[in-house]
C-alpha positions in Angstrom: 36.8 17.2 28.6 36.2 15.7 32.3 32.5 16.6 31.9 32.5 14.7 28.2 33.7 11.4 30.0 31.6 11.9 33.2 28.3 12.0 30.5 29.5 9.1 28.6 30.3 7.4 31.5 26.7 7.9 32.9 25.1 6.8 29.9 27.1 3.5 29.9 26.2 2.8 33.0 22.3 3.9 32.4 22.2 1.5 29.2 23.7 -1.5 31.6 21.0 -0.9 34.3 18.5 -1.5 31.5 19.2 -5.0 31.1 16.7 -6.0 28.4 18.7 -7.6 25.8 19.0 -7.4 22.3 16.1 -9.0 20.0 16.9 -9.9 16.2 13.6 -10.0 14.1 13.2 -9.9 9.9 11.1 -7.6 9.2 9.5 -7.4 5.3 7.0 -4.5 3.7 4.1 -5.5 2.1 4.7 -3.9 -1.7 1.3 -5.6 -3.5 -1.6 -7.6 -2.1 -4.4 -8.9 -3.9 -6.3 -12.1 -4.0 -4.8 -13.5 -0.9 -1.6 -13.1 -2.4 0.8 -10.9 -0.9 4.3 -9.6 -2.9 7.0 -8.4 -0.3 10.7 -7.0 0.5 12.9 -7.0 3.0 13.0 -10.9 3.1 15.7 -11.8 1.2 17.0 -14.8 3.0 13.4 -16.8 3.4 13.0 -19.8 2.3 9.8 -22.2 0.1 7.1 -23.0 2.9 8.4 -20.8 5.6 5.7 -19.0 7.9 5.4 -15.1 8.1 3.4 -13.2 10.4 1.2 -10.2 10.1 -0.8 -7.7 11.6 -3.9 -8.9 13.3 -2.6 -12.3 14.1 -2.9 -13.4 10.5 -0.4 -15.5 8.9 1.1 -16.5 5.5 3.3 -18.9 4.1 6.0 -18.3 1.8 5.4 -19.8 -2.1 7.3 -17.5 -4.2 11.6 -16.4 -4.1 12.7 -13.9 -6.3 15.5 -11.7 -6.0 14.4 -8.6 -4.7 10.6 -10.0 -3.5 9.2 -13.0 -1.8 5.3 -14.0 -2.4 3.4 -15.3 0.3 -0.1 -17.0 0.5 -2.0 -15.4 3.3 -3.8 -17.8 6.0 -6.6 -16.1 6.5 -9.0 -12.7 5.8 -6.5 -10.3 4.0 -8.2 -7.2 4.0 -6.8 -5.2 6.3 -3.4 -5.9 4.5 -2.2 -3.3 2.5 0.7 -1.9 0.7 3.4 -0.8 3.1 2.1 -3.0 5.9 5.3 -4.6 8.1 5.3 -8.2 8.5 7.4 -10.3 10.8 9.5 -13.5 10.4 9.7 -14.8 13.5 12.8 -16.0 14.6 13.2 -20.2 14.4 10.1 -19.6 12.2 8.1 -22.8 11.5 8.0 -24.5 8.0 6.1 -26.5 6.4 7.0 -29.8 5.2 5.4 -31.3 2.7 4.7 -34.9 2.1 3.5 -36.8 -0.5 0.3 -38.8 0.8 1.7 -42.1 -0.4 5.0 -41.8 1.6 2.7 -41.7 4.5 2.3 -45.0 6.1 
């Protein structure tokens, strides 16, 4: 039993020393992609117009909300997108805000 505390003991004390904290990020899978239109999960809680982020620095921004999926224009060349490709919402990710050209003034 003493050597049972004396490892969990060390181990505590090894993840303290570490000291890099704790990251939260959304992460999504690519499911379809096709005509710069890309269908994924994961992302339940996006909203309209919110940015995503992909692999090779490309970027999309979030058109569709279903339950299950979430549909996303992609920013950019698409073709090294494919299905089962993690995306990222970063976190305080930007949106778009959309005004109509008369309010402008």
């Amino acid at each position: 039993m003493a050597t049972k505390e004396l490892i969990i003991e060390a181990l505590k004390k090894e993840i303290e020393a570490l000291g890099a904290p704790a990251e939260v990020k959304k992460v999504g899978t690519v499911i379809e992609v096709g005509d710069g239109i890309a269908t994924m999960t994961g992302l339940t809680d996006c909203k309209v117009a919110e940015m995503l982020e992909f692999p090779g620095n490309t970027f999309g921004v979030v058109l569709n909300l279903e339950d299950q999926t979430v549909g996303a224009m992609i920013l950019g060349d698409y073709q090294h997108i494919r299905k089962a490709t993690p995306l990222l919402r970063p976190a305080g990710s930007f949106r778009f805000r959309f005004r109509p050209r008369w309010s402008v003034g």
